[in-house]
PDB file of the backbone (N, CA, C, O) and the ligand in Angstrom, with CONECT records:
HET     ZN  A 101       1
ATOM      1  N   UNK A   1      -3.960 -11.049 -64.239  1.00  0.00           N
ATOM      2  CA  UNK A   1      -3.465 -12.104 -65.107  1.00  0.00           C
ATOM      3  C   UNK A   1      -1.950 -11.977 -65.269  1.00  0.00           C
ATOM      4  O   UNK A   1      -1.492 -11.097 -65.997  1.00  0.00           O
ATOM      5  N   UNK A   2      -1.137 -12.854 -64.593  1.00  0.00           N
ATOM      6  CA  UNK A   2       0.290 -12.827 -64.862  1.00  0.00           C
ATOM      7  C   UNK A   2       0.528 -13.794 -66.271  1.00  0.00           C
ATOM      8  O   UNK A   2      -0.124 -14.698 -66.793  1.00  0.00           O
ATOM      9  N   UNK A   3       1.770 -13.128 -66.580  1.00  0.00           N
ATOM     10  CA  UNK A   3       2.024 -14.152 -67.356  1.00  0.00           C
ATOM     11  C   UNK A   3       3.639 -14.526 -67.204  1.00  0.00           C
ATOM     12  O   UNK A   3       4.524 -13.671 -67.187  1.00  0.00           O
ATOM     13  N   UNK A   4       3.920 -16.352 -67.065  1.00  0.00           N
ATOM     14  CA  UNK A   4       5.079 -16.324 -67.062  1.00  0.00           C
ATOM     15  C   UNK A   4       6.073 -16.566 -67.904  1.00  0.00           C
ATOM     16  O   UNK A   4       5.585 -17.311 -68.753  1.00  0.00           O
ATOM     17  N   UNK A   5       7.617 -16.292 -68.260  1.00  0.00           N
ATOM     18  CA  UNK A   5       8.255 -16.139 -69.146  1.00  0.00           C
ATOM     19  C   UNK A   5       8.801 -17.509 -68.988  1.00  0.00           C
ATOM     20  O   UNK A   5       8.898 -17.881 -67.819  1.00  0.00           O
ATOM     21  N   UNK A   6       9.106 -18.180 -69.731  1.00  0.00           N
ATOM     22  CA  UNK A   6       9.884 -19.496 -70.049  1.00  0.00           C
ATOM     23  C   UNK A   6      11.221 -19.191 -70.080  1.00  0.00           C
ATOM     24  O   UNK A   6      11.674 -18.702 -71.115  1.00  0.00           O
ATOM     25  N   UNK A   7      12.193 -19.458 -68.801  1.00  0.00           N
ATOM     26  CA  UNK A   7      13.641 -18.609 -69.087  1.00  0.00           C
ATOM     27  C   UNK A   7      14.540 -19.865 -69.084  1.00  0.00           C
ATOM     28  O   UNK A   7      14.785 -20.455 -68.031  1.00  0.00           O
ATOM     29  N   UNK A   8      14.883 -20.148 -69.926  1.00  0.00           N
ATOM     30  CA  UNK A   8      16.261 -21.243 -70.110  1.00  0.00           C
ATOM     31  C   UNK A   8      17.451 -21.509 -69.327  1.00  0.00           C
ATOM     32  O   UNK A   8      18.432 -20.767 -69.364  1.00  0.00           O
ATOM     33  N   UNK A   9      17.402 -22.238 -68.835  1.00  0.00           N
ATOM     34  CA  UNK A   9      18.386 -22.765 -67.820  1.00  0.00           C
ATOM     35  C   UNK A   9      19.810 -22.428 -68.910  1.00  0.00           C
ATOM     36  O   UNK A   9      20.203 -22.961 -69.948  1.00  0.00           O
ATOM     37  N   UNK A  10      20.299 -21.295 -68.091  1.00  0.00           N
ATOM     38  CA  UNK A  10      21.571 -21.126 -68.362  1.00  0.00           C
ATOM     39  C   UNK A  10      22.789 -21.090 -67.092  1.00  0.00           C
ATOM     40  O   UNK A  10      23.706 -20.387 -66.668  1.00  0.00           O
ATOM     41  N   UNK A  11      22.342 -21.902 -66.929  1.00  0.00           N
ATOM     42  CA  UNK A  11      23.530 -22.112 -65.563  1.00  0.00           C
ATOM     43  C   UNK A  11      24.623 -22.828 -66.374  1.00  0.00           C
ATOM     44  O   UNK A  11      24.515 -23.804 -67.117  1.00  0.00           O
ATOM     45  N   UNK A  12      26.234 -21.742 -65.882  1.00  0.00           N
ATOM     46  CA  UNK A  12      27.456 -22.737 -66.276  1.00  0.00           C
ATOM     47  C   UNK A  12      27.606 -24.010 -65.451  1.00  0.00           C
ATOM     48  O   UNK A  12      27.214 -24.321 -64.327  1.00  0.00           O
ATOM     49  N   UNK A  13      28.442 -24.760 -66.572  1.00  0.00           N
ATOM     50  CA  UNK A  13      28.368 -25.737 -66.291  1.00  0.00           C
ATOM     51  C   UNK A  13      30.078 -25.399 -65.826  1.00  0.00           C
ATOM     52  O   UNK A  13      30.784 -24.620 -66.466  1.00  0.00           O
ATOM     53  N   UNK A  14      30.595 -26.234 -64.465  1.00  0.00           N
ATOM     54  CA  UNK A  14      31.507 -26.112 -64.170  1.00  0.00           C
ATOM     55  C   UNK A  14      32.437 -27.564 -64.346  1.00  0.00           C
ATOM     56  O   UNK A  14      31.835 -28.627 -64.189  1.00  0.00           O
ATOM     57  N   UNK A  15      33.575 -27.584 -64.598  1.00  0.00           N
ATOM     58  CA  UNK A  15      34.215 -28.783 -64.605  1.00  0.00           C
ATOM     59  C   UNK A  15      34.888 -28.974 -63.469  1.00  0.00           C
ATOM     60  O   UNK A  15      35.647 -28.199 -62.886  1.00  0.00           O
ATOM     61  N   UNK A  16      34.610 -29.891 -63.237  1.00  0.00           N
ATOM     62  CA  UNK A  16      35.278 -30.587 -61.730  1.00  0.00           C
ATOM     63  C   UNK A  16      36.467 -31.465 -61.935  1.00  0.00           C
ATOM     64  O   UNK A  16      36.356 -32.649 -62.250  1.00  0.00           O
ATOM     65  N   UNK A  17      38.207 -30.542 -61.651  1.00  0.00           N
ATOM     66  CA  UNK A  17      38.782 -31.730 -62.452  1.00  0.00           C
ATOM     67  C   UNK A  17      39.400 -31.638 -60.675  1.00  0.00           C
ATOM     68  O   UNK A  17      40.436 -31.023 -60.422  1.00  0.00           O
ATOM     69  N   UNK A  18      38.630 -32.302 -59.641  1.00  0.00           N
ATOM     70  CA  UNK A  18      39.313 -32.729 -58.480  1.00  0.00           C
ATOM     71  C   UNK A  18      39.892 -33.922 -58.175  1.00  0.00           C
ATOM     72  O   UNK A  18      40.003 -34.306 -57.011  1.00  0.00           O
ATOM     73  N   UNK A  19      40.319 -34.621 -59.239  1.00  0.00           N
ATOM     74  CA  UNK A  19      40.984 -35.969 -59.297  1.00  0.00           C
ATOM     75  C   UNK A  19      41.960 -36.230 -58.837  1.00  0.00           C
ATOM     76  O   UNK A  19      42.696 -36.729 -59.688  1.00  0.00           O
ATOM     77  N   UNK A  20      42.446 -36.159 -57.813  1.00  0.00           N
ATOM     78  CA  UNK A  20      43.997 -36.539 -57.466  1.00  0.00           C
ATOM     79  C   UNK A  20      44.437 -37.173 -58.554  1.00  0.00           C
ATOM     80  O   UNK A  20      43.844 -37.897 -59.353  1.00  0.00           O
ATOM     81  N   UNK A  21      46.080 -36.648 -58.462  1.00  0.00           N
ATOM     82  CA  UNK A  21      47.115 -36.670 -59.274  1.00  0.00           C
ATOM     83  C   UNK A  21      47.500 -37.800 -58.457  1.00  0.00           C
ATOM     84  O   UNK A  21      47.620 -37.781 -57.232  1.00  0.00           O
ATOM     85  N   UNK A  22      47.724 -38.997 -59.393  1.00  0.00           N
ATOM     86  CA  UNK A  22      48.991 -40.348 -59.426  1.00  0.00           C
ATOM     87  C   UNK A  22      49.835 -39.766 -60.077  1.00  0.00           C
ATOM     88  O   UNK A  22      49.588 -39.283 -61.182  1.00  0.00           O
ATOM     89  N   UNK A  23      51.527 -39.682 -59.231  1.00  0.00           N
ATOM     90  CA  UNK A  23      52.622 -39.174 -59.594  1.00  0.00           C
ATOM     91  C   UNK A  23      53.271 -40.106 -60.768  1.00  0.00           C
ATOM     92  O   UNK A  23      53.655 -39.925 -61.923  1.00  0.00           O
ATOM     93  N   UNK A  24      53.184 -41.243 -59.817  1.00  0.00           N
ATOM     94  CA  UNK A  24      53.607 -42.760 -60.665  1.00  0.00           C
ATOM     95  C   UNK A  24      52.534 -42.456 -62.383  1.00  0.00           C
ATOM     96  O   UNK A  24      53.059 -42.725 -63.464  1.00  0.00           O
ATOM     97  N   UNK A  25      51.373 -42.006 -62.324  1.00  0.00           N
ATOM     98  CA  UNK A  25      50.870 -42.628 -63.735  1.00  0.00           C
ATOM     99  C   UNK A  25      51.235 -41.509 -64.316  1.00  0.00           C
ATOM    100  O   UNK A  25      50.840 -41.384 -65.475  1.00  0.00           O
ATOM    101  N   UNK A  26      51.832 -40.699 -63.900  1.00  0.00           N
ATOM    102  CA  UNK A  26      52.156 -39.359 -64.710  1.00  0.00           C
ATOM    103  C   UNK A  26      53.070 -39.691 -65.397  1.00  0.00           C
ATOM    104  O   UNK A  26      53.501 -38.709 -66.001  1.00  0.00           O
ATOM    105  N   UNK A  27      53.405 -40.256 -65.541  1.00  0.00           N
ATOM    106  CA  UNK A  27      54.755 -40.521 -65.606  1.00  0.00           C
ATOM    107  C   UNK A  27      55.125 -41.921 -66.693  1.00  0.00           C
ATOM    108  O   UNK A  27      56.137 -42.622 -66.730  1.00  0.00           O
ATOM    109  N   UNK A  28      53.818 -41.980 -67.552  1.00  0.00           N
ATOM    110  CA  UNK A  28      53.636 -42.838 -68.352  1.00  0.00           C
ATOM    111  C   UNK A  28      52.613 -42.776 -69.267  1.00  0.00           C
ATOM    112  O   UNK A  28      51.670 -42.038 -68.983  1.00  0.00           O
ATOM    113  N   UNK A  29      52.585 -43.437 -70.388  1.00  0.00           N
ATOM    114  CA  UNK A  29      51.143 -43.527 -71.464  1.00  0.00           C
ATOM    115  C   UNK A  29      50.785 -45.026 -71.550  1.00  0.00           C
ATOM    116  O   UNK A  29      51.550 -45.990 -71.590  1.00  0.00           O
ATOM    117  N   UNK A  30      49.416 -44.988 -71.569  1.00  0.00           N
ATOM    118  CA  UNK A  30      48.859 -45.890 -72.071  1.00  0.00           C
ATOM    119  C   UNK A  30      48.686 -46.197 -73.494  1.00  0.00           C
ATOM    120  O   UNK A  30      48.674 -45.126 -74.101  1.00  0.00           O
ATOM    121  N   UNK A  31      48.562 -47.085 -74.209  1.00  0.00           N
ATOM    122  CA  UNK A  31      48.440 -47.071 -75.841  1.00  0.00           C
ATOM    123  C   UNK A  31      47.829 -48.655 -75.980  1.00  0.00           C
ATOM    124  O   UNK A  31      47.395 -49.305 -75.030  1.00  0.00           O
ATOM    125  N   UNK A  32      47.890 -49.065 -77.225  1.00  0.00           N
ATOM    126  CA  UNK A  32      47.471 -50.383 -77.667  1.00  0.00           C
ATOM    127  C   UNK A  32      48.729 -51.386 -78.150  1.00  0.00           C
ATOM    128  O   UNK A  32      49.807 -51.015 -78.614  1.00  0.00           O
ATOM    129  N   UNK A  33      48.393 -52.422 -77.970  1.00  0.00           N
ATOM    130  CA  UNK A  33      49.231 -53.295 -78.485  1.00  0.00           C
ATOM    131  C   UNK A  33      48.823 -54.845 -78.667  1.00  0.00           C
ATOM    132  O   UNK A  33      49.043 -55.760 -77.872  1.00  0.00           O
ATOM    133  N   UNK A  34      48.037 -54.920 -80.171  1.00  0.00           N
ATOM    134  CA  UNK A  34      47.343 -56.072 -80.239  1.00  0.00           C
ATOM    135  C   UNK A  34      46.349 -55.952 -79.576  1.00  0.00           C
ATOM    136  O   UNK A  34      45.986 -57.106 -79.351  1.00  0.00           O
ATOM    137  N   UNK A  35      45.747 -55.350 -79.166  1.00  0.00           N
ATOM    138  CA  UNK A  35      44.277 -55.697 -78.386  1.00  0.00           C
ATOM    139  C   UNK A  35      44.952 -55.285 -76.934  1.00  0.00           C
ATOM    140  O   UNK A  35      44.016 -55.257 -76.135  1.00  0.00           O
ATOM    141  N   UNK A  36      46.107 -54.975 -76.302  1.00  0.00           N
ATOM    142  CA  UNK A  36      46.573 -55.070 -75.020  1.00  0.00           C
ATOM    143  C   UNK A  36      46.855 -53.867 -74.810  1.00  0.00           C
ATOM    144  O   UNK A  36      47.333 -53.073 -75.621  1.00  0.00           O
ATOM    145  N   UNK A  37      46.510 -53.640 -73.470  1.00  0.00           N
ATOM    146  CA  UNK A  37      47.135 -52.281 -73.119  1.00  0.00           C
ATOM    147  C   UNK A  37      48.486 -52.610 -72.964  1.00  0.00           C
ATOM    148  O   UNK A  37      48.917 -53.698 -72.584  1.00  0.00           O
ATOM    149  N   UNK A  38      49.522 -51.035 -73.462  1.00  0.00           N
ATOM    150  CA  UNK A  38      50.570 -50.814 -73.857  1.00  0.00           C
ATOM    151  C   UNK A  38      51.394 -49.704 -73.094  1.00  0.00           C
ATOM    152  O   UNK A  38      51.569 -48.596 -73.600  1.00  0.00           O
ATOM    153  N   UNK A  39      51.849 -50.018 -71.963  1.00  0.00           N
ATOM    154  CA  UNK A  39      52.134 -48.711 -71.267  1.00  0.00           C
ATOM    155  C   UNK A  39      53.334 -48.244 -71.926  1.00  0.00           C
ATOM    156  O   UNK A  39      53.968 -49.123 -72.511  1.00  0.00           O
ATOM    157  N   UNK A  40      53.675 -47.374 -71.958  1.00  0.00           N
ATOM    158  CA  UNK A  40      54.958 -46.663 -72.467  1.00  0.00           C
ATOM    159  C   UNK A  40      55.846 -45.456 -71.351  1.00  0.00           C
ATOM    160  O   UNK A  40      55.646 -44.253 -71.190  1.00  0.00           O
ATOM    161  N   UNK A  41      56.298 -45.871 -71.071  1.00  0.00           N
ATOM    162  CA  UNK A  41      57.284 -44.593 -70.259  1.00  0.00           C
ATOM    163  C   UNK A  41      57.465 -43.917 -70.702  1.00  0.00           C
ATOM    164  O   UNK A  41      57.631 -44.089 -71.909  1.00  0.00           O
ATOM    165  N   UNK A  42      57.600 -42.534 -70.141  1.00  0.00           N
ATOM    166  CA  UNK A  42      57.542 -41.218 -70.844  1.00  0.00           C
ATOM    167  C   UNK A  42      58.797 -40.994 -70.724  1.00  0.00           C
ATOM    168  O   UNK A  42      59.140 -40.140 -71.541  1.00  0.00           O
ATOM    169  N   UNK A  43      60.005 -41.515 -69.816  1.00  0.00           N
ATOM    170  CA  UNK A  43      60.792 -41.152 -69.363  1.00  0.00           C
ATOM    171  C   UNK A  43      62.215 -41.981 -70.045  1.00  0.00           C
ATOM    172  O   UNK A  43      63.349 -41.887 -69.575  1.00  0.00           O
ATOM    173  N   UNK A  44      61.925 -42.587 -70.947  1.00  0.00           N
ATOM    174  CA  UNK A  44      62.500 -43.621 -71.476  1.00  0.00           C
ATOM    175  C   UNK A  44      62.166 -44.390 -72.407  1.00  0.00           C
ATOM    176  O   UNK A  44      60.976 -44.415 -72.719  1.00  0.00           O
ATOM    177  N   UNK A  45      63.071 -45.189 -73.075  1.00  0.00           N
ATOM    178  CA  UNK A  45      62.384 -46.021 -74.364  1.00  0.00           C
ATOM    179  C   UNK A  45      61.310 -47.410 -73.616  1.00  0.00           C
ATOM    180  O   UNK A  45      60.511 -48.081 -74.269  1.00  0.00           O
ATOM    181  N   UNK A  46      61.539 -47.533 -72.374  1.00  0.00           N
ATOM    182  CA  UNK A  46      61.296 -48.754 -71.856  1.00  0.00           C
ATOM    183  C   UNK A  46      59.044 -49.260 -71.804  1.00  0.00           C
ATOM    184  O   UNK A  46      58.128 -48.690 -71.211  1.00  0.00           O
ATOM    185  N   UNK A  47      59.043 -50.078 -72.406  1.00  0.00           N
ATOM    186  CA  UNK A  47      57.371 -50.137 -72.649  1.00  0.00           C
ATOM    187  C   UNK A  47      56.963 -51.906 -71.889  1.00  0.00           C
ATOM    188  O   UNK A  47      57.798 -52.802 -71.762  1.00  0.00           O
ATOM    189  N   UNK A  48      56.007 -51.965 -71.631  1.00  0.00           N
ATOM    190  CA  UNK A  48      55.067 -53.173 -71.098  1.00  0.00           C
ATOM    191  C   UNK A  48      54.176 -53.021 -71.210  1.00  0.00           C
ATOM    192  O   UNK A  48      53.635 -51.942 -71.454  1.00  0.00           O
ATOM    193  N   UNK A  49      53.527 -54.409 -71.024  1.00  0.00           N
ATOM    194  CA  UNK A  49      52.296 -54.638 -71.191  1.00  0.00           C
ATOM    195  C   UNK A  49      51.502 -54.845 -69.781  1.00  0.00           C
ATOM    196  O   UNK A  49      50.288 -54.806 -69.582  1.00  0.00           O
ATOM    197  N   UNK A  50      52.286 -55.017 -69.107  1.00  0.00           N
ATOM    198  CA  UNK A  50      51.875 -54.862 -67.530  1.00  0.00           C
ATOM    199  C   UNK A  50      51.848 -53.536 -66.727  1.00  0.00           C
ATOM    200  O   UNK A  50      52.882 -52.872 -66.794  1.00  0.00           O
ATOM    201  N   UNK A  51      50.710 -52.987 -65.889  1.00  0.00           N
ATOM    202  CA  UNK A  51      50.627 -51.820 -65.354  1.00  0.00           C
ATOM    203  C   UNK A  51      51.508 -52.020 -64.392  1.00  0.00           C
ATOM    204  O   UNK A  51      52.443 -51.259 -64.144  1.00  0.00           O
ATOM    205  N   UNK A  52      51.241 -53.095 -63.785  1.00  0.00           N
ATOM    206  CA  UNK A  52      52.355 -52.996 -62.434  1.00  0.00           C
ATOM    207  C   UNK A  52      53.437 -53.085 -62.662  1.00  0.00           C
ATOM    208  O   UNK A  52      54.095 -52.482 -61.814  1.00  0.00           O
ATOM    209  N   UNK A  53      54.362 -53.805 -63.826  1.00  0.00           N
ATOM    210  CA  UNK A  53      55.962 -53.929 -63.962  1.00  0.00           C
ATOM    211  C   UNK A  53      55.891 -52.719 -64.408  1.00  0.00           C
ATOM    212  O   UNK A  53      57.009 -52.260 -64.173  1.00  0.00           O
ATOM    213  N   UNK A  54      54.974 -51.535 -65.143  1.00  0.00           N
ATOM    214  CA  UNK A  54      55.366 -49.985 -65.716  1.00  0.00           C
ATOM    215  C   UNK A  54      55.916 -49.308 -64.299  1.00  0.00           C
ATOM    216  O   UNK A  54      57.040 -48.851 -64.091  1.00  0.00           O
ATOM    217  N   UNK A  55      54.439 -49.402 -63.108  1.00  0.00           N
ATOM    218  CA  UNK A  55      54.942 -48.580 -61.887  1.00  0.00           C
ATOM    219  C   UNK A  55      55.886 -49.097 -61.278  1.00  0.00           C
ATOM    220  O   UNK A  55      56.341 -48.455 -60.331  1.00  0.00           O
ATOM    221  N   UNK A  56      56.391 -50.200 -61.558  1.00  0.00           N
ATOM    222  CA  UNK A  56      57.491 -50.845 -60.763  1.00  0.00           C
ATOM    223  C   UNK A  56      58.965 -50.020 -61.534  1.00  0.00           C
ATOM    224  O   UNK A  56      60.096 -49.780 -61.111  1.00  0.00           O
ATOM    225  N   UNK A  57      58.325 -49.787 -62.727  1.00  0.00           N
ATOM    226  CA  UNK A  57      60.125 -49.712 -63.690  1.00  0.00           C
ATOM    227  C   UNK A  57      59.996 -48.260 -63.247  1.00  0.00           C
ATOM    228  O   UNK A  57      61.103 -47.722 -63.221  1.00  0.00           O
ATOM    229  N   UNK A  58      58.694 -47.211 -62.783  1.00  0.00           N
ATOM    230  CA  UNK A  58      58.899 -45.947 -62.733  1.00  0.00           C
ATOM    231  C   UNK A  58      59.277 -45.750 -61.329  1.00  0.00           C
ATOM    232  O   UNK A  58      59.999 -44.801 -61.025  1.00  0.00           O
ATOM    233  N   UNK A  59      58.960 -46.356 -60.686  1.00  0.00           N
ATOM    234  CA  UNK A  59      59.329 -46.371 -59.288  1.00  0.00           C
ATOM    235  C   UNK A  59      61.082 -46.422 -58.698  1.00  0.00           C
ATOM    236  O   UNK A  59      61.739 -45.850 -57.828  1.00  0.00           O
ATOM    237  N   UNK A  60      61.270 -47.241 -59.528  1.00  0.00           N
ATOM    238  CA  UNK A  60      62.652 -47.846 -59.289  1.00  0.00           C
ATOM    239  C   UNK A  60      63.716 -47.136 -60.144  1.00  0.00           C
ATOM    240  O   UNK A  60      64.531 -46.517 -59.459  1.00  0.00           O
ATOM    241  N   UNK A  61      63.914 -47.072 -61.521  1.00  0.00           N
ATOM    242  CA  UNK A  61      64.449 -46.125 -62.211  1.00  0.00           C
ATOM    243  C   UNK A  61      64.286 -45.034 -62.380  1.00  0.00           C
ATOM    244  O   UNK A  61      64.979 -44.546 -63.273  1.00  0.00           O
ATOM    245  N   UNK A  62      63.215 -43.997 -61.561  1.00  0.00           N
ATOM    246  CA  UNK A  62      62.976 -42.625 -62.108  1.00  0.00           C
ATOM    247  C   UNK A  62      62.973 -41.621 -61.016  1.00  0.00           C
ATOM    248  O   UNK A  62      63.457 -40.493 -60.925  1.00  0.00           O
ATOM    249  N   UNK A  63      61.835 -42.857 -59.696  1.00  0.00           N
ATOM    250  CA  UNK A  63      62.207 -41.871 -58.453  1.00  0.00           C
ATOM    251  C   UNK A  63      62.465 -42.467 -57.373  1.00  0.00           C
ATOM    252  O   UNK A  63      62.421 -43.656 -57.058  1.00  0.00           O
ATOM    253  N   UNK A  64      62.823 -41.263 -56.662  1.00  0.00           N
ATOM    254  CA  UNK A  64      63.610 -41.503 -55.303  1.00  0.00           C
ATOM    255  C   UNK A  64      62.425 -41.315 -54.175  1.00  0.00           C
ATOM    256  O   UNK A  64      61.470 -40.567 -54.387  1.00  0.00           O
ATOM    257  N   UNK A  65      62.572 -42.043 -52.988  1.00  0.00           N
ATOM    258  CA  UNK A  65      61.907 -41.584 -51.746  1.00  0.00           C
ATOM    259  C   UNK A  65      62.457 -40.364 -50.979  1.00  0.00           C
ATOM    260  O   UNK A  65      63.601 -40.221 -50.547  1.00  0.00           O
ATOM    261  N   UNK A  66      61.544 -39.620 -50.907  1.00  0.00           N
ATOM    262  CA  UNK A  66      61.494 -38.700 -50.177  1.00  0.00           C
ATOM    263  C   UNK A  66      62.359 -38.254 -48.791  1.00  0.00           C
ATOM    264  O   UNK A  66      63.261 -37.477 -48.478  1.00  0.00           O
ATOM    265  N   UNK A  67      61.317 -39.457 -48.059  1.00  0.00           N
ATOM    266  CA  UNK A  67      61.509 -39.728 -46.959  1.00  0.00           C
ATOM    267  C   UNK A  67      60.377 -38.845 -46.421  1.00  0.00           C
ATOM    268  O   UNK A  67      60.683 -38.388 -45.320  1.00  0.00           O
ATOM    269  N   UNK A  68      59.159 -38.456 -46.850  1.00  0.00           N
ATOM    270  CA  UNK A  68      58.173 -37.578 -46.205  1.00  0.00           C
ATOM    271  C   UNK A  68      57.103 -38.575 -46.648  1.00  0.00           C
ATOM    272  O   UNK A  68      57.116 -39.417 -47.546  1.00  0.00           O
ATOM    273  N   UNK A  69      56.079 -38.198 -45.663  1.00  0.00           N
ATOM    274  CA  UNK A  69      54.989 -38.950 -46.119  1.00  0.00           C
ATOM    275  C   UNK A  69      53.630 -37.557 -46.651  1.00  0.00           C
ATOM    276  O   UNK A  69      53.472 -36.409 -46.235  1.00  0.00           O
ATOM    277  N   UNK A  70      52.927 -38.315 -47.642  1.00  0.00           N
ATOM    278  CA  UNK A  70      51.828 -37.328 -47.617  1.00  0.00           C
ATOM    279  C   UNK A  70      49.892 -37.265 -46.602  1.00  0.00           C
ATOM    280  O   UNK A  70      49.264 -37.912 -45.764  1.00  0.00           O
ATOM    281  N   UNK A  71      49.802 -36.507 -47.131  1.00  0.00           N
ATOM    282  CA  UNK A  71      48.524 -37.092 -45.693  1.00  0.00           C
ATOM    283  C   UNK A  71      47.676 -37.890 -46.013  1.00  0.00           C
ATOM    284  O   UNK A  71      46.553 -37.841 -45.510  1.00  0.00           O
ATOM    285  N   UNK A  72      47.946 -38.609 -46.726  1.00  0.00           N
ATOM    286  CA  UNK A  72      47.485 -40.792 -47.020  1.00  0.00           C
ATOM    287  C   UNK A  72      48.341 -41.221 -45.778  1.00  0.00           C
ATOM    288  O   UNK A  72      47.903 -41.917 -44.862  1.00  0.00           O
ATOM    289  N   UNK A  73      49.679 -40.696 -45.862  1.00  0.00           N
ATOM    290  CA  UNK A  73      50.381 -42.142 -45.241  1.00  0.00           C
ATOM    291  C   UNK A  73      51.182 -42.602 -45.804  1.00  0.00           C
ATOM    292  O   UNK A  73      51.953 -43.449 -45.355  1.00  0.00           O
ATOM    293  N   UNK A  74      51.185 -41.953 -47.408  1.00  0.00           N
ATOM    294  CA  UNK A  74      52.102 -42.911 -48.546  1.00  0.00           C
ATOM    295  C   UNK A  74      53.339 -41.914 -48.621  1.00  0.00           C
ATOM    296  O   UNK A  74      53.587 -40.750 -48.306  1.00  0.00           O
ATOM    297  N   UNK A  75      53.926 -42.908 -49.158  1.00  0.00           N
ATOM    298  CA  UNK A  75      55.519 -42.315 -49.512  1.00  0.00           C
ATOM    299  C   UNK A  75      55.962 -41.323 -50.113  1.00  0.00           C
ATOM    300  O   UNK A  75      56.776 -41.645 -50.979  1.00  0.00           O
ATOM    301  N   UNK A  76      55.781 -40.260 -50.030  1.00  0.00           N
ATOM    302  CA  UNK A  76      56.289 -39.058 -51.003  1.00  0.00           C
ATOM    303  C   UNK A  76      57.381 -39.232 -52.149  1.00  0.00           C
ATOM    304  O   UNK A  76      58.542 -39.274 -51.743  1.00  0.00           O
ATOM    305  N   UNK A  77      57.171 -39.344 -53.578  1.00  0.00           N
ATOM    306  CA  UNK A  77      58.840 -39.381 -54.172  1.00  0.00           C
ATOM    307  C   UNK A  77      58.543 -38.401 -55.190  1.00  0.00           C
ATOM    308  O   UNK A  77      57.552 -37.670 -55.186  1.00  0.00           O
ATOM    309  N   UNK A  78      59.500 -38.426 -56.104  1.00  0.00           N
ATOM    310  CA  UNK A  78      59.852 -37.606 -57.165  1.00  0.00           C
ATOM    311  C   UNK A  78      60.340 -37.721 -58.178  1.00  0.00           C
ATOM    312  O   UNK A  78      61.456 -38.210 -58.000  1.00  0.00           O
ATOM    313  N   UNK A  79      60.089 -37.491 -59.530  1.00  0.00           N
ATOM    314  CA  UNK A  79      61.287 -37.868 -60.308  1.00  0.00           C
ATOM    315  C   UNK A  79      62.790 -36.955 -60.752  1.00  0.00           C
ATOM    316  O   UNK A  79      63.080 -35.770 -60.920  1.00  0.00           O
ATOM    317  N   UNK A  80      63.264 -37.839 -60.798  1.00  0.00           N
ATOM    318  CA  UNK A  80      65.015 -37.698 -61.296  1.00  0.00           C
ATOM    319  C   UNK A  80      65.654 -37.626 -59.691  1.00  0.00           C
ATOM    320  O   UNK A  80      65.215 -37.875 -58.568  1.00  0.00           O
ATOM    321  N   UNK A  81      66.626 -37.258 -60.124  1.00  0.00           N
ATOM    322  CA  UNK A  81      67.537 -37.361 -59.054  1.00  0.00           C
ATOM    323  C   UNK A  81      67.905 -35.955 -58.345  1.00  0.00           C
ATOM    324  O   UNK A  81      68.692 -35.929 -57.399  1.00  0.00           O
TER     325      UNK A  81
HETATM  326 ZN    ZN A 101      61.478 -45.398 -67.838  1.00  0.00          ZN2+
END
């Protein structure tokens, strides 16, 4: 007659933070405004309500091209100068 023990799943739980990094969204906050998303530059007083005029204003005022590509294909940049 065996008898078996009831053993509780204790397996860790691991966090998977394999998310590629957006350089561009780093490089900004989201917030509210009226019901609207509110991006805010981190890098400056400068804020919108549009995601794309945010990566456009971070793109253009913050960084520079590289001139390397990464292994996407996409443009390598950076911020400041
Ligand atoms: Zn800015």
């Amino acid at each position: 007659m065996t008898q078996k023990k009831a053993t509780p799943k204790t397996e860790p739980t691991v966090a998977v933070t394999a998310e590629p990094v957006d350089p561009i969204a780093a490089q900004y906050t989201t917030g509210k405004w009226h019901g609207h998303p509110n991006y805010q530059c981190g890098l400056c007083p400068f804020s919108t309500l549009s995601d794309d005029a945010m990566r456009h204003h971070v793109v253009q005022r913050h960084m520079r091209e590289t001139g390397l590509l990464d292994r996407y294909g996409n443009a390598l940049a950076r911020v400041g100068g």
